[in-house]
C-alpha positions in Angstrom: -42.4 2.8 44.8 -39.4 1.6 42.9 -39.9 1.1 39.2 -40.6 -1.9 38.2 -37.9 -3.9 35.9 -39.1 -5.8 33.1 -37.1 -8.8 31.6 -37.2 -7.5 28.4 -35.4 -4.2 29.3 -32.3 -5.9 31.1 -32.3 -8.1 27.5 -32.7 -5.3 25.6 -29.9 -2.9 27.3 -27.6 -5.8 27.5 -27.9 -6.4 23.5 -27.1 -3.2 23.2 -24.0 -3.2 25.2 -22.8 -5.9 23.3 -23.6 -4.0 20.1 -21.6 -1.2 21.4 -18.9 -3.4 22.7 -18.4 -5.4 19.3 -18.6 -1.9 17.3 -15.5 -0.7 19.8 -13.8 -3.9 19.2 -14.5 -3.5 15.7 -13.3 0.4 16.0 -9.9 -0.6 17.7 -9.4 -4.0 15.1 -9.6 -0.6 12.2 -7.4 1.3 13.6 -4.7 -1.3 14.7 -5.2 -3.0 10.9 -4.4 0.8 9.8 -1.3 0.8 12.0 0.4 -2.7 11.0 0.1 -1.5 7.2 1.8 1.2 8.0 4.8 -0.7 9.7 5.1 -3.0 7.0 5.2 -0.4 4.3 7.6 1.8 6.0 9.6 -1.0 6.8 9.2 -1.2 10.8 7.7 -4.9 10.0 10.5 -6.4 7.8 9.4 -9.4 5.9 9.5 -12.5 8.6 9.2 -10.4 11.2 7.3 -12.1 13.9 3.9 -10.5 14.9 3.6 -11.2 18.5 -0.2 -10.3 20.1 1.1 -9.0 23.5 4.0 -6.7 22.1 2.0 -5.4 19.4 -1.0 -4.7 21.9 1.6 -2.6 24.0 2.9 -1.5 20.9 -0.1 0.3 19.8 -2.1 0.5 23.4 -5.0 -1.6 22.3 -6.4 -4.8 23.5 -5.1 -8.3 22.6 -8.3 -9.1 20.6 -8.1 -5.9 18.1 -4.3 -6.8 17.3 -5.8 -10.6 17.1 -8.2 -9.0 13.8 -5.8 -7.3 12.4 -3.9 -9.9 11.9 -6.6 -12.4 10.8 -7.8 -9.5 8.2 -4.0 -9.3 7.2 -3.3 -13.0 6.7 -6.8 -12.5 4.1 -5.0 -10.2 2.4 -1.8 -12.1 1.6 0.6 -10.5 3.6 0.8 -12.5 7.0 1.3 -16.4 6.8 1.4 -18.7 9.9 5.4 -20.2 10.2 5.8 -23.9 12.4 6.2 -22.8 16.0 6.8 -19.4 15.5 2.9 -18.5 14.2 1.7 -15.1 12.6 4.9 -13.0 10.7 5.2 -10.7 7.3 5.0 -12.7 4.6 8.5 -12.7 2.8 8.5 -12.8 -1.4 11.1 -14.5 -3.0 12.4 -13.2 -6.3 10.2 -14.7 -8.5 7.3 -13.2 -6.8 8.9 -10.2 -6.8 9.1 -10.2 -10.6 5.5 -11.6 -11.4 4.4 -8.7 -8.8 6.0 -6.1 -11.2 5.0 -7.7 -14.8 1.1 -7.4 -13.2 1.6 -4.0 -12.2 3.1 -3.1 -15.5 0.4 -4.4 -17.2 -2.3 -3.1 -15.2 -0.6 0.5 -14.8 0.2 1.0 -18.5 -3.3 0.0 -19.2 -4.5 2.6 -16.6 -2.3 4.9 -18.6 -4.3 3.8 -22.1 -7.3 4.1 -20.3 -6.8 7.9 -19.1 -5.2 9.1 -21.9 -8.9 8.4 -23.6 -11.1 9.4 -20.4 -9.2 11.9 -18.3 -10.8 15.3 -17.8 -8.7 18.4 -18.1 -9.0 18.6 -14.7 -7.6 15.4 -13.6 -4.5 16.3 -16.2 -4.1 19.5 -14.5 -4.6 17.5 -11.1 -2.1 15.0 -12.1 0.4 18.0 -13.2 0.3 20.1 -9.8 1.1 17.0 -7.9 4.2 16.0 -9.9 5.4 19.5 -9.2 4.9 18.8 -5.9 6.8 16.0 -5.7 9.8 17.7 -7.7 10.1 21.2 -4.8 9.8 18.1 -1.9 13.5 17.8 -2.3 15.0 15.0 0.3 11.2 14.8 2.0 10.9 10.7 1.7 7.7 10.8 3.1 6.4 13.9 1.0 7.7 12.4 -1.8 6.0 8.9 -1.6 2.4 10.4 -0.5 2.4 12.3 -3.4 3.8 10.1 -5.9 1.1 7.2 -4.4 -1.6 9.7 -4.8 -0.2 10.6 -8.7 -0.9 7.0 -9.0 -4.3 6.8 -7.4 -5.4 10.0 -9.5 -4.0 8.4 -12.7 -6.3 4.8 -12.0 -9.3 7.5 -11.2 -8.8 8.9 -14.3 -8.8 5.8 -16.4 -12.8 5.6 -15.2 -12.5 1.2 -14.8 -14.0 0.1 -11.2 -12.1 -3.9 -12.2 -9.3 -2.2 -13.4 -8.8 -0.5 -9.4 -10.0 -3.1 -7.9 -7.0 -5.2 -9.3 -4.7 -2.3 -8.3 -5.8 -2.0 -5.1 -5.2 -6.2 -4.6 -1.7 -5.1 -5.9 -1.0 -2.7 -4.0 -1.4 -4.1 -0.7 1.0 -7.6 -1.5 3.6 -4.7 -2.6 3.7 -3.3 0.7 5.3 -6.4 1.8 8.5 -5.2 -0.5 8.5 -2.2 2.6 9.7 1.3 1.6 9.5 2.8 -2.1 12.3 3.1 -4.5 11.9 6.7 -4.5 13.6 7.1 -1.0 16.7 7.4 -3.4 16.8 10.7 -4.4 18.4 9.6 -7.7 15.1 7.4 -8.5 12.7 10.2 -7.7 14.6 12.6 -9.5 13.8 10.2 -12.8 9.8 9.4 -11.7 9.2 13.0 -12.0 11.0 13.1 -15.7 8.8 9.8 -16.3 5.7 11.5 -15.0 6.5 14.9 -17.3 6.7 12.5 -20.3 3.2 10.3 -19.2 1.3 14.1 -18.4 2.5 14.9 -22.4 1.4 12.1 -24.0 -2.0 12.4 -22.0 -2.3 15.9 -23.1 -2.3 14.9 -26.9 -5.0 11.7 -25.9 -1.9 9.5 -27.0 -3.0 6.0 -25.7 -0.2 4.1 -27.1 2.7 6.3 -25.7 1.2 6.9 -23.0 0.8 3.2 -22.3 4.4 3.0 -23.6 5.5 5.6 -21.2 4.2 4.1 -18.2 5.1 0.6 -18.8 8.9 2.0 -18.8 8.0 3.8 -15.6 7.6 0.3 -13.8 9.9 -1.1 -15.3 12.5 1.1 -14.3 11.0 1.1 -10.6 11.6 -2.9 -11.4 15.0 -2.7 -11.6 15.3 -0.5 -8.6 13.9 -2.7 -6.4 15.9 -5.1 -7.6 18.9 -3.9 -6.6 17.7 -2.7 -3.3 17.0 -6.5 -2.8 20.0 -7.8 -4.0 21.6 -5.5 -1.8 20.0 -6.0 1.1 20.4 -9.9 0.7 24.1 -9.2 0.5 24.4 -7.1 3.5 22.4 -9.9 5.4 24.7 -12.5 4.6 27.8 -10.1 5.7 29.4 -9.1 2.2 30.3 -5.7 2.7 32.8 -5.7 -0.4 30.1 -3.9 -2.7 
């Protein structure tokens, strides 16, 4: 005799489909939020670059409706904006923004510095140490270099033991990705980050707050001026002037 099917367990099993359908959406909107961050800081998204569900879907071999999240969660975070007739693209920074961008993060990164030079553990230090000589034996490794010099960064706010302090740096960080890839892809520039980080791991071995402050607020600033360049640069090259 066949078993009998109760209403309740067709509601209940398809609830539960649709649980496990909104948690693989959800899954697929992760990873596809994961992989247009990544385009945009390594610079395969330029700034107005149109983001354009189908391609991207194809792109990344995911659904429409994932792509369709990502894009909403990036437009929360500042760095998609919706253009007239052309909808969702990078958001572009002009070079005011880019400025005020840099002042905050010299502000809040030399107060991390402050911060750990107080409340790091000998540990941290050490930790903090072993990575800057990693990123000095990376040699021409772009990508090697930047990992390590973001996570130098991210063990330095760690250190300075404020959850508001990271929680600001980590709003930073994300609109900075916008400005695509780091400074340090010029060998010249990383050679001097690793010369500013010696100087920063000194003054947090002799619990110097104010140099060390001092020391990292040059540190951005000289990333600044970097980026600057780049910019002007780039604008230059877009407009055809090849006389530089």
């Amino acid at each position: 005799m066949p078993a009998t099917v109760r209403p309740e367990d067709d509601a209940g099993r398809s609830s539960q489909a649709r649980a496990m359908a909104r948690a693989q959406t959800g899954s697929q909107g992760d990873t596809a939020y994961q992989k247009l961050l990544d385009a945009i800081r390594n610079g395969d998204l330029q700034p107005g670059a149109r983001l354009i569900e189908t391609e991207l879907a194809i792109r990344f071999g995911v659904s429409r409706t994932p792509i369709r999240e990502a894009i909403r969660q990036l437009e929360a975070d500042g760095l998609v904006v919706h253009l007239p007739r052309l909808g969702a693209a990078v958001r572009s920074l002009d070079y005011a923004e880019v400025m005020e961008l840099y002042e905050m993060r010299a502000v809040l990164e030399s107060t991390a510095a402050r911060l750990a030079a107080r409340a790091a553990s000998e540990v941290e230090i050490a930790e903090l140490a072993a990575l800057n000589a990693e990123m000095a034996q990376a040699g021409d490794d772009t990508a090697l270099v930047y990992g390590l010099n973001r996570q130098f960064h991210l063990t330095l706010l760690d250190a300075a033991k404020n959850r508001f302090l990271t929680k600001s740096m980590a709003a930073l960080q994300k609109t900075l990705l916008i400005l695509g890839p780091s400074t340090l892809a010029e060998r010249e520039r990383a050679d001097e980050a690793i010369i500013e980080h010696e100087a920063l791991l000194d003054a947090l071995r002799r619990r110097d707050c104010a140099g060390a402050e001092a020391i990292m607020r040059a540190h951005i600033e000289a990333a600044h001026r970097r980026r600057m360049r780049q910019l002007r640069f780039r604008d230059r090259a877009d407009q055809g002037d090849w006389a530089l």
